[in-house]
C-alpha angles and dihedrals in degrees: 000000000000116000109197122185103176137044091243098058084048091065101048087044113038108011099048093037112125086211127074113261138203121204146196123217106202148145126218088223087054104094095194089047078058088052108043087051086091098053087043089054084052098061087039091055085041101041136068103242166108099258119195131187100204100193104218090184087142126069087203093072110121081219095077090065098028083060103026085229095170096162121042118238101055125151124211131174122217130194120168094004094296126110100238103176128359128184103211120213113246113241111268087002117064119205118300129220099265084056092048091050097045082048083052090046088042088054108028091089097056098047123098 
């Protein structure tokens, strides 16, 4: 599992990764981003991949608008340095369990 805590980490890591890579878009202060950590180290045990937390803990990352990433958690798969699917949070409610395993049905297929 990659942590990655600046964009351009995210860029060496994710971005310029040979390996498909699904990521996590989260903040520490988000309390549902805390709580879905535990369903998000469940698909990275299940699926055949390159897993990433990027921390977004500062507004000031140029990855929130890059990403138009509006609601933490979000997923987001990447393969050849383009964004090719994303399940977004819902505002005051994170992602559950049943959206994090139709993302990992979405995704599954184009994995390695």
């Amino acid at each position: 599992m990659l942590e990655v805590r600046s964009p351009e980490e995210f860029r060496e890591r994710v971005l310029e990764s040979d390996a498909p890579t699904v990521v996590m878009f989260w903040a520490t202060w988000c309390p549902f981003c805390r709580r879905f950590k535990v369903e998000f180290d469940r698909l990275a045990e299940r699926l055949r991949a390159e897993f990433a937390s990027v921390y977004l803990d500062d507004y000031e990352s140029p990855l929130w608008e890059d990403y138009d990433v509006s609601v933490v958690p979000t997923l987001a798969l990447f393969r050849g340095g383009e964004l090719v699917d994303r399940e977004d949070g819902v505002l005051g409610y994170g992602i559950d369990r049943a959206r994090a395993e139709a993302f990992a049905a979405r995704v599954a297929p184009r994995l390695p």
